[in-house]
C-alpha positions, -999 to 999 in steps of 0.1 A, spaced: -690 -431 -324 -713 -402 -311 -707 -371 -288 -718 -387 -257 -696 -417 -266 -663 -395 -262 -664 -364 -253 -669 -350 -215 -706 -331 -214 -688 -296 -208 -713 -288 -177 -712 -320 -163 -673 -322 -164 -665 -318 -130 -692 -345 -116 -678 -370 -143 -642 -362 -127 -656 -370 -95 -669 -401 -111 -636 -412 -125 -617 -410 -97 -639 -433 -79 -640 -461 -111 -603 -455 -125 -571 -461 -105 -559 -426 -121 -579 -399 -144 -562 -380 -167 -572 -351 -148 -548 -365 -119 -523 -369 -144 -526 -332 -152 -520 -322 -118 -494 -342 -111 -474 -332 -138 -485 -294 -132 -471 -298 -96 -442 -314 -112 -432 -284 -133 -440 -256 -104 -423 -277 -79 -389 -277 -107 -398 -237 -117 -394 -232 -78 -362 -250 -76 -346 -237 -105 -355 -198 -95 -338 -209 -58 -305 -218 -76 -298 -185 -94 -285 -172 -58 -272 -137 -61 -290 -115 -85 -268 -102 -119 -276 -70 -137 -278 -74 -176 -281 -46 -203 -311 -49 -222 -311 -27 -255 -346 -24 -266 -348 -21 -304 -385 -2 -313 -411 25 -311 -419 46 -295 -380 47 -291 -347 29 -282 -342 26 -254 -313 6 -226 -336 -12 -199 -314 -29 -169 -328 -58 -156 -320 -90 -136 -301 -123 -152 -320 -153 -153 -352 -139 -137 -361 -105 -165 -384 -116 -194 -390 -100 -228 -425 -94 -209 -409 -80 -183 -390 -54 -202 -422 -48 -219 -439 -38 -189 -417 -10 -186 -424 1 -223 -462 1 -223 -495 -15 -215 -494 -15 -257 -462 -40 -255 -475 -62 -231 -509 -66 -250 -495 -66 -282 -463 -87 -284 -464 -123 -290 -429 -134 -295 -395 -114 -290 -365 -115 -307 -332 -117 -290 -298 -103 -308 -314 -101 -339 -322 -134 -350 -328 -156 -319 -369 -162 -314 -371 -157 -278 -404 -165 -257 -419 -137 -239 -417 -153 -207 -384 -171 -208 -358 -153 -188 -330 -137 -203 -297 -149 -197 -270 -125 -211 -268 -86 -219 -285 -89 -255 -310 -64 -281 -342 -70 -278 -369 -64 -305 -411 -70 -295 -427 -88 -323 -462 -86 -332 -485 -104 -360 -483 -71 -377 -447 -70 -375 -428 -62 -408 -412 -100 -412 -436 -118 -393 -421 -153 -403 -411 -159 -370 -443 -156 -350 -463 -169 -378 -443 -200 -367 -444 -195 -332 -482 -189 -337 -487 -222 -355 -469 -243 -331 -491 -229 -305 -517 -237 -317 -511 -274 -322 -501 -271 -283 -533 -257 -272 -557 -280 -294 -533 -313 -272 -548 -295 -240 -581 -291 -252 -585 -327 -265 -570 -339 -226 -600 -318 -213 -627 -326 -236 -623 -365 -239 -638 -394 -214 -612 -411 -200 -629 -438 -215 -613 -429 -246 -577 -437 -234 -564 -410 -255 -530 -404 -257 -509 -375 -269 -486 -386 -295 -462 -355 -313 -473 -325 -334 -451 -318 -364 -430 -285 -368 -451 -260 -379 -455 -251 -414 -485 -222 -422 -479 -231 -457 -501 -268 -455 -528 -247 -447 -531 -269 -412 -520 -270 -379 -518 -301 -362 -517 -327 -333 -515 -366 -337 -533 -384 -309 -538 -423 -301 -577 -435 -295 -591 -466 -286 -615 -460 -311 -613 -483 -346 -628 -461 -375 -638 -435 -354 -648 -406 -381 -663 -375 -356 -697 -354 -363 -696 -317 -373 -710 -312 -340 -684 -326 -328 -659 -308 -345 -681 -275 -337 -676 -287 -303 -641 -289 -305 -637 -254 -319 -658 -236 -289 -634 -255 -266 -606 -239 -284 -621 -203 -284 -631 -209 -248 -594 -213 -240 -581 -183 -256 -605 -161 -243 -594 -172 -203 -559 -157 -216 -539 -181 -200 -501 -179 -199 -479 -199 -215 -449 -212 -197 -417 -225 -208 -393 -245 -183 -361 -269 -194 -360 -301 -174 -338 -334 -169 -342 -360 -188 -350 -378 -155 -378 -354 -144 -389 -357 -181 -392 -391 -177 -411 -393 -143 -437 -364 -156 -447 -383 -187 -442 -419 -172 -479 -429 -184 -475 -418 -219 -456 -445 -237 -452 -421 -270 -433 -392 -250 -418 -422 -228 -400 -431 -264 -396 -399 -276 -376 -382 -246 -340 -400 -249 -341 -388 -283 -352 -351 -276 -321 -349 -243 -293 -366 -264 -296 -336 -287 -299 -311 -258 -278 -321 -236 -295 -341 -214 -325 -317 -215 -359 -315 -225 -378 -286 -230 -413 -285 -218 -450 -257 -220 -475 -256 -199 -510 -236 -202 -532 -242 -174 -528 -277 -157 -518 -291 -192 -479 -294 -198 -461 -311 -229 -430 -312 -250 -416 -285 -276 -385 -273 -282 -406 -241 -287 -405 -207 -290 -446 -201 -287 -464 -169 -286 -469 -151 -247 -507 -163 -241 -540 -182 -250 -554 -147 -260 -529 -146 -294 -552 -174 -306 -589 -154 -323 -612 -173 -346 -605 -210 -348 -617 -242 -359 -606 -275 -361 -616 -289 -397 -608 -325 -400 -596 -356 -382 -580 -385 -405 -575 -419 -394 -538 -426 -398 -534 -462 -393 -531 -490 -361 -511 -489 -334 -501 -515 -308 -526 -527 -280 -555 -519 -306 -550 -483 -304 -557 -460 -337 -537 -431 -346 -554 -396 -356 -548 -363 -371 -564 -334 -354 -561 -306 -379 -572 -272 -379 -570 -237 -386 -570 -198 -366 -564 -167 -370 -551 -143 -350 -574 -115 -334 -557 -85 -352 -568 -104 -383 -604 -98 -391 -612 -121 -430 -650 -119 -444 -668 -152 -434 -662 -159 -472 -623 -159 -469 -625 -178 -441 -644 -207 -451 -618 -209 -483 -594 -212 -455 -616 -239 -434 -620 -259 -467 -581 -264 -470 -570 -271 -436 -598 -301 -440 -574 -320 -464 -549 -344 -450 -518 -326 -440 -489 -341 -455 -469 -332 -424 -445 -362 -416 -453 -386 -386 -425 -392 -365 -427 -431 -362 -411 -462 -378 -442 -472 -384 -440 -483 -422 -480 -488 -430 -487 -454 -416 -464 -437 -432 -471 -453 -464 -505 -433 -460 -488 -403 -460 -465 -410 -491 
């Protein structure tokens, strides 16, 4: 398959949006929306229900010093309480960690009087937003393959696995209606500036719990999250916990880092063909590899790391699917 086969001509995106609408019944772009209206319309509602405002006791843990913050139950953030350290914190921090040991996002409200600590990719441990880095990623590469593929292609999200910086990969498996479908370097060059392009915009990430039932209605059209969400509530009571950057929102159980801007040099090195689905459709592995902008490597270094995240990531794919897993095994 070539570049003008699948992917949306990044100047002429909005024309071939226009174009969809009139040939499709719905474009992925409309799905988008709606499920980005979704999610502000249930951010709205949740914020109304909080009624009278609680003070909490926030005890920052950190340079320049420790320090008590009070702040408001429900509504304060890790960012928040950052904004009244430094312009430093806000820039700086990418995850927080709540009583010690909890990985908390930066802009998920707190809920109880707690300690707080600001992490950073320079942090002493940094095991937790290495994670939280990695699982972001594979987040924002799902919302750039939405943008960047023809409706045409009927792609659909499928899961990304938990993250592991160890494989050398991160990762997002996606359904095409392409057989054999093996992309181009400039392709996958293509795919990279879309990814770089993102985290320069410094986009927010968001975190928001649902229903199941709101679950359900937002990702109605996707037949993978369809299956997946009874599964995800009944160990969550009931809930399901989704991101959003941009107009792009999917499932995680999270934590991920505050913004698109965490993410620096990128690439996405391979995609592997991992076996048929129903209704003709082909499973893929997207994988690639980033760093994050404190982290400046010799083009030599990184290429060693390029090289590695192009073999097939052993992660494990979460279907019953017997003949693709067998290609994992």
């Amino acid at each position: 398959m070539s570049l003008r086969t699948f992917f949306r001509p990044v100047i002429s995106l909005r024309l071939a949006r226009i174009h969809q609408i009139t040939t499709r019944q719905i474009s992925y772009a409309e799905i988008a929306e709606r499920r980005s209206e979704l999610f502000t319309a249930e951010q709205v509602a949740q914020k109304e229900k909080i009624g009278r405002i609680e003070r909490i006791e926030v005890r920052y843990l950190g340079l320049p010093h420790d320090t008590t913050l009070m702040m408001n139950r429900n509504l304060s953030t890790p960012f928040n309480c950052a904004q009244h350290l430094s312009e430093f914190h806000c820039k700086r921090s990418a995850l927080a960690l709540v009583d010690g040991n909890i990985p908390w996002d930066m802009n998920r409200p707190l809920e109880e009087s707690c300690t707080l600590q600001l992490l950073t990719f320079t942090s002493p441990d940094p095991y937790h937003v290495n994670r939280a880095f990695w699982r972001s990623c594979s987040f924002l590469l799902g919302a750039v393959l939405c943008a960047t593929f023809k409706d045409e292609a009927k792609l659909q999200l499928h899961s990304f696995p938990s993250p592991n910086f160890r494989s050398g990969s991160f990762v997002h498996d996606v359904s095409l209606a392409a057989a054999g479908w093996s992309p181009t370097q400039p392709e996958l060059k293509a795919l990279s500036a879309e990814m770089v392009k993102l985290a320069a915009r410094d986009v927010p990430i968001e975190r928001l719990e649902v229903s199941h039932k709101l679950a359900q209605e937002m990702f109605r059209e996707n037949p993978f999250k369809s299956h997946q969400i009874p599964n995800i509530a009944s160990k969550n009571n009931g809930q399901v916990v989704l991101y959003r950057v941009g107009d792009h929102v999917d499932i995680s159980r999270g934590p991920m880092v505050t913004s698109t801007r965490h993410m620096g040099r990128c690439t996405i090195a391979a995609v592997h063909s991992m076996g048929k689905l129903p209704e003709s459709q082909e499973l893929y592995r997207f994988q690639g590899v980033a760093l994050p902008p404190d982290f400046i490597i010799n083009h030599v270094a990184y290429g060693i790391l390029e090289n590695r995240a192009k073999k097939l990531n052993s992660a494990r794919l979460p279907t019953e699917d017997h003949e693709i897993q067998a290609k994992l095994a």
